[in-house]
C-alpha positions, 0 to 999 in steps of 0.5 A: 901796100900792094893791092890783093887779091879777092879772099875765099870764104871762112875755111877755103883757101883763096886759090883758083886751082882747087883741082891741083894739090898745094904742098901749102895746103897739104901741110895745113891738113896735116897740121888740121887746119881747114885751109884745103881742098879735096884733092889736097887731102886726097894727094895727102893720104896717099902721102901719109900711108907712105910716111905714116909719121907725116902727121907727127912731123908737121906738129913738131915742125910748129912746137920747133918754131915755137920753141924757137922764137921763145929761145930767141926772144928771151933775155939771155941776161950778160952774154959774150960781154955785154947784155943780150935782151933778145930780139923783138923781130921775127922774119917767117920765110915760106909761112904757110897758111897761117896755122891756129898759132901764128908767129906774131901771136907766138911772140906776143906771149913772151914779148911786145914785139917791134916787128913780124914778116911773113914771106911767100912764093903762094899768092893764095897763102899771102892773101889770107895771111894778110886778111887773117891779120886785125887791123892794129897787127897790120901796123907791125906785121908785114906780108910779103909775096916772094921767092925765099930763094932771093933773100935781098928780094925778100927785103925789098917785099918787105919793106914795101909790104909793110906800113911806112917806107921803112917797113916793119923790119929793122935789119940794122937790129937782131932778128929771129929768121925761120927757114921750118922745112922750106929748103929742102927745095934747094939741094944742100950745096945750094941751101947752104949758099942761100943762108950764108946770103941771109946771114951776111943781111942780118945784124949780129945777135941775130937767131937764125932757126933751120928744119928739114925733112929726113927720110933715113929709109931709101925705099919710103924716099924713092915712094915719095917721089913717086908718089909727087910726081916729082924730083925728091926733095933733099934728104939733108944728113945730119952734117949737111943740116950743120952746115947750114949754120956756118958761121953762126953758133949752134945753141945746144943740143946742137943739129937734132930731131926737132920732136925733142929739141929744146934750146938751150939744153946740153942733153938731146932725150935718147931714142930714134925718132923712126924711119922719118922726122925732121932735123934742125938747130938754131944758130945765133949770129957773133957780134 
């Protein structure tokens, strides 16, 4: 495994740019974690009076990823012909600092999980998540430092990251992959491309669960990019987010505001979700 690096105390970050705000960092203070800094939390105020929802958004994002792994890990019983037990691997792309529910212990509850993965581009996140973990979750949790945007890269991280030379990851068997609100970093076309490279990775049986911020207000999409300092995000509509799942099928509801999606269900729960939320599905490999 490959050497770390030095760990801040219980409640900062292991990061030598505390002066700098970290998108990593800003969703841990929305999500009320600890894992932040003063000018995380100033830049995210600023953030939060122009997407008053932010706060609401990140929540969802965790209750979808949730919602997610349960659905992908619970026996479906006789399906397509054959029995589908669910999947006991979950591959977690742009994790975050690890928030008070992680995914391996998400799992845990409805499953003996066979293996975890967490990916990220942040050597500060990475860091801690692996600290975060005892040493008997070290067995079958990885954490791996790489860019999302390189899927056969982040095998390779993966697979050396984890104990043994194989990993703990199986990608001859059925995995749940999350992509929660990472690849509006990519414009549509591009994010598209990516996953379609991931499928073609993944064994058929496979789940793949997808999020992505949308601000249906041109004036509060223009104010946070101003606000960043940067390019704006991608702004995924609805179909753009469909497409993100060519050729997997889409569990009902189908693309949604994640804050009511629950697999699995024909109906989607009726009102606007407002001006900004997120929008996901959770697609399952044929095979």
């Amino acid at each position: 495994m490959a050497a770390r690096g030095p760990v801040a105390g219980k409640g900062k970050p292991p990061d030598s740019r505390p002066d700098q705000p970290s998108w990593a960092r800003m969703w841990n203070y929305w999500l009320g974690g600890s894992y932040n800094y003063e000018a995380d939390r100033e830049q995210a105020s600023v953030i939060e009076k122009i997407i008053p929802q932010i706060r609401r958004m990140a929540a969802s994002n965790r209750m979808f990823v949730g919602r997610a792994i349960g659905w992908a890990a619970a026996s479906k019983g006789i399906r397509g012909g054959g029995i589908e037990p669910g999947v006991d691997q979950v591959v977690d792309l742009g994790c975050g600092y690890p928030p008070s529910s992680p995914v391996h212990a998400m799992i845990q509850t409805i499953r003996t999980p066979s293996g975890v993965a967490y990916v990220d581009i942040d050597p500060g996140v990475v860091d801690l998540a692996y600290e975060s973990l005892t040493p008997g979750e070290r067995e079958w949790v990885a954490v791996a430092l790489a860019d999302i945007r390189d899927p056969a890269g982040v095998f390779t991280a993966i697979r050396q990251a984890g104990p043994g030379p194989a990993g703990v990851i199986d990608l001859a068997e059925p995995v749940c992959l999350l992509l929660a609100g990472v690849l509006p970093i990519l414009p549509a076309a591009q994010a598209a491309e990516l996953v379609a490279e991931y499928v073609a990775m993944i064994a058929p049986g496979s789940y793949v669960a997808i999020s992505a911020g949308r601000l249906d207000s041109p004036v509060m999409e223009r104010e946070f990019a101003a606000a960043c300092n940067a390019p704006p995000a991608a702004n995924f509509t609805q179909q753009e987010v469909a497409a993100l799942f060519a050729g997997l099928e889409l569990e009902e509801p189908g693309i949604a505001p994640v804050i009511g999606l629950r697999p699995g269900w024909s109906d989607y729960p009726s009102g606007s979700p407002g001006p900004a939320y997120l929008l996901g599905g959770i697609g399952r490999k044929p095979g």
